[in-house]
C-alpha positions in Angstrom: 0.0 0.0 0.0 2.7 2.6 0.7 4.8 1.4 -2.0 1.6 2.3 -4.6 1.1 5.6 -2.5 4.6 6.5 -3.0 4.3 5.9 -6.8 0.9 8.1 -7.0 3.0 11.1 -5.0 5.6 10.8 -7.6 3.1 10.7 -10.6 1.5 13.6 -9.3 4.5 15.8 -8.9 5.6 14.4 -12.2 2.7 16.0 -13.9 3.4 19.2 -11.6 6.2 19.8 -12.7 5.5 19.2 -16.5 2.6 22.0 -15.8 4.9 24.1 -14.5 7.6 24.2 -17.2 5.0 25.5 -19.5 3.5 28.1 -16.7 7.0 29.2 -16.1 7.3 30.9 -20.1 6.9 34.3 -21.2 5.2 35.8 -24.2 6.8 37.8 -26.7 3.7 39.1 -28.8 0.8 37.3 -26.4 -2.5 36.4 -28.1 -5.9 37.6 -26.5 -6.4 34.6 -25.6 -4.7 31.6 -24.8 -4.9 28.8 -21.7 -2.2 25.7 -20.5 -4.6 22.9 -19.9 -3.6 19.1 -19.1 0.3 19.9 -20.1 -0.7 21.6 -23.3 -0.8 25.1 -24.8 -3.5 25.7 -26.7 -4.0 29.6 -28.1 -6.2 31.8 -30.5 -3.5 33.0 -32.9 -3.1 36.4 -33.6 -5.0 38.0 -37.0 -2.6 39.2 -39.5 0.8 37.9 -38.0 3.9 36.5 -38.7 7.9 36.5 -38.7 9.7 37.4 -41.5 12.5 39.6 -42.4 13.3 41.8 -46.1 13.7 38.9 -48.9 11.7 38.4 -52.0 8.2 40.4 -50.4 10.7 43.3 -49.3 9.0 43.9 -45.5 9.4 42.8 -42.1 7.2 41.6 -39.5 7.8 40.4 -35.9 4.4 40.1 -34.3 3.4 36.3 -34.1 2.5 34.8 -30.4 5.8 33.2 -29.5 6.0 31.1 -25.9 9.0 30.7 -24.8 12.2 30.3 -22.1 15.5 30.7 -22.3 18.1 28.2 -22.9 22.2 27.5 -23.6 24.1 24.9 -24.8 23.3 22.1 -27.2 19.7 20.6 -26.8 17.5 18.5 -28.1 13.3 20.5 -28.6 10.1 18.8 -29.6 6.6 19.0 -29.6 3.3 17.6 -30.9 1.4 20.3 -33.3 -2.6 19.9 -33.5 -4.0 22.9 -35.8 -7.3 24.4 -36.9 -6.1 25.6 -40.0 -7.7 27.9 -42.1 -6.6 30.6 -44.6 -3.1 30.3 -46.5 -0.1 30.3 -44.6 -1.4 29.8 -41.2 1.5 28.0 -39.4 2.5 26.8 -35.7 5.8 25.2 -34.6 8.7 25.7 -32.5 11.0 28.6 -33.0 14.7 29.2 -31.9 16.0 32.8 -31.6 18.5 35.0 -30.3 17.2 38.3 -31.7 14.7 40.0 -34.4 17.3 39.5 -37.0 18.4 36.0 -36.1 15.9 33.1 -35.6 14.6 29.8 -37.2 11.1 28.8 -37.2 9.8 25.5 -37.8 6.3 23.6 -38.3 3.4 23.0 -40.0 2.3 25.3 -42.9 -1.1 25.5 -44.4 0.1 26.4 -48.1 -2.5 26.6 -50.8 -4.4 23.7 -49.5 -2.0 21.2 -48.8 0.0 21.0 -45.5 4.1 21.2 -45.2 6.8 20.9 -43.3 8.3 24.3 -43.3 11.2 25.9 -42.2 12.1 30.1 -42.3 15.7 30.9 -41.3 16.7 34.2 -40.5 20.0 36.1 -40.2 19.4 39.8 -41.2 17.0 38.3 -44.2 14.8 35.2 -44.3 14.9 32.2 -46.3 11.8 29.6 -46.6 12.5 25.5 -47.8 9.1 23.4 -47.3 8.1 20.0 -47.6 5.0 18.7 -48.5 3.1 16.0 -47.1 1.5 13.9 -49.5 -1.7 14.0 -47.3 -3.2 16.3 -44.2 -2.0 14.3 -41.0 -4.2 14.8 -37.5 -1.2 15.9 -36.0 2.9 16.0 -36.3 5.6 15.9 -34.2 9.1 18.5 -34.8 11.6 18.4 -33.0 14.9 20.3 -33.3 18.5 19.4 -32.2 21.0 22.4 -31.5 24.7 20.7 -32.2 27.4 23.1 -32.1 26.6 26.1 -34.8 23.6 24.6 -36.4 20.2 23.5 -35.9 18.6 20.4 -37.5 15.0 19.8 -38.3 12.8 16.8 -38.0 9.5 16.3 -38.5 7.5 12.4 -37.7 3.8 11.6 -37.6 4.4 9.1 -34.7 7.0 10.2 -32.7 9.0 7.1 -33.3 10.4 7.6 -37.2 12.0 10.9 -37.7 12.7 12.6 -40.8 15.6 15.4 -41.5 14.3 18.1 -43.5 16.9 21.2 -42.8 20.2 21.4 -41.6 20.7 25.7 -41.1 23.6 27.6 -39.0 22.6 28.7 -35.9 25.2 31.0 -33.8 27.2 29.0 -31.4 27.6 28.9 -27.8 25.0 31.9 -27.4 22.1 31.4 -25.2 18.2 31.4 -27.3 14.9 31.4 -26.9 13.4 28.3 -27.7 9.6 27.8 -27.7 6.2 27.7 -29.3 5.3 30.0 -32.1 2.0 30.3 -34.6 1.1 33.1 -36.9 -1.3 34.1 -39.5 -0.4 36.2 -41.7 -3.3 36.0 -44.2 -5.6 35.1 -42.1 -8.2 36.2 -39.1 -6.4 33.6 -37.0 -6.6 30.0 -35.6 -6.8 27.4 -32.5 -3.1 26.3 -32.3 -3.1 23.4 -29.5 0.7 22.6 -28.6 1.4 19.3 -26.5 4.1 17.3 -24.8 6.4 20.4 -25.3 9.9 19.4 -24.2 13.6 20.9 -23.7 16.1 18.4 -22.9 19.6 19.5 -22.3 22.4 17.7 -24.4 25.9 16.4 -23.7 28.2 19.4 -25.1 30.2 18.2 -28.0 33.7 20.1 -27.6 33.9 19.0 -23.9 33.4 15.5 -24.5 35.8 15.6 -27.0 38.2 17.3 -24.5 37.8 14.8 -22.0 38.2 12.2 -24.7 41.5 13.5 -25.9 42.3 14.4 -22.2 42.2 10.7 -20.3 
């Protein structure tokens, strides 16, 4: 009997602390409204919102809701992305950045009808790669790694097989923002529901190799 109370205490402060990572971010650019229910973010998106920087439409915006927390090192990001999606070019994802003029956002994009994998990466102008998926999943999993100065990009429909879609420079040994972001920048908005949202911190590369060369 204690044994399975033990167990319960630890499942509850399990799920605690899972509620608390995601009521511990701050908003950059926070939606009317928006609630953290059952270890989930789930958020109106903003009308007429987005990131992007110069290139090929020649203005910048920097008004999408963006959840975030701060991190350093190398790490590994993920999250599961449900999304009510509407008008062209409304997108959710995760996003990394270290300033307006340096970031990569990653996700799902709703694209003249069909639904892709897309990537922006910024430093002082944006670029745009996407992916499309041969048919409009329920839901998708991306997940990031930060090794050294880049970023890769996966994306996987059952959290199990992952597929690369972007390798892109990323700043090294800077501290970022890493978090939950959705715009619309067509559109009157959308509900953006973003679950299992995790940060783990990875081994750092050079220092392992240190101690390797260093035994």
């Amino acid at each position: 009997m204690k044994r399975i109370l033990l167990l319960s205490t630890i499942f509850i402060l399990f799920q605690n602390l899972s509620a608390q990572t995601l009521s511990k971010m701050q908003w950059f650019n926070e939606p009317e409204k928006w609630e953290i229910k059952n270890n989930a973010l789930i958020m109106n998106v903003t009308a007429n919102s987005d990131y992007w920087r110069i290139s090929h439409y020649g203005f910048t915006v920097d008004d999408a809701p963006f959840y975030y927390a701060n991190y350093g090192g190398e790490f590994e990001a993920k999250v599961k992305l449900t999304g009510n999606y509407i008008a062209r070019f409304d997108q959710m994802g995760l996003m990394i950045r270290t300033d307006e003029k340096n970031y990569i956002k990653t996700g799902v994009e709703f694209v003249d009808g069909k639904f892709n994998v897309s990537t922006v990466v910024t430093h002082e102008k944006s670029d745009w790669s996407v992916t499309t998926l041969e048919k409009a999943p329920p839901f998708i999993w991306i997940k990031v790694v930060r090794r050294l100065d880049a970023i890769e990009v996966f994306y996987s429909l059952d959290d199990k097989n992952y597929i690369l879609t972007r390798n892109a420079p990323l700043e090294d040994n800077k501290p970022v923002m890493v978090g939950l972001m959705a715009a619309s920048p067509d559109g009157k908005g959308f509900e953006a529901k973003f679950e299992n949202f995790t940060v783990k911190h990875l081994p750092d590369q050079r220092r392992l190799e240190w101690l390797k060369n260093h035994q």
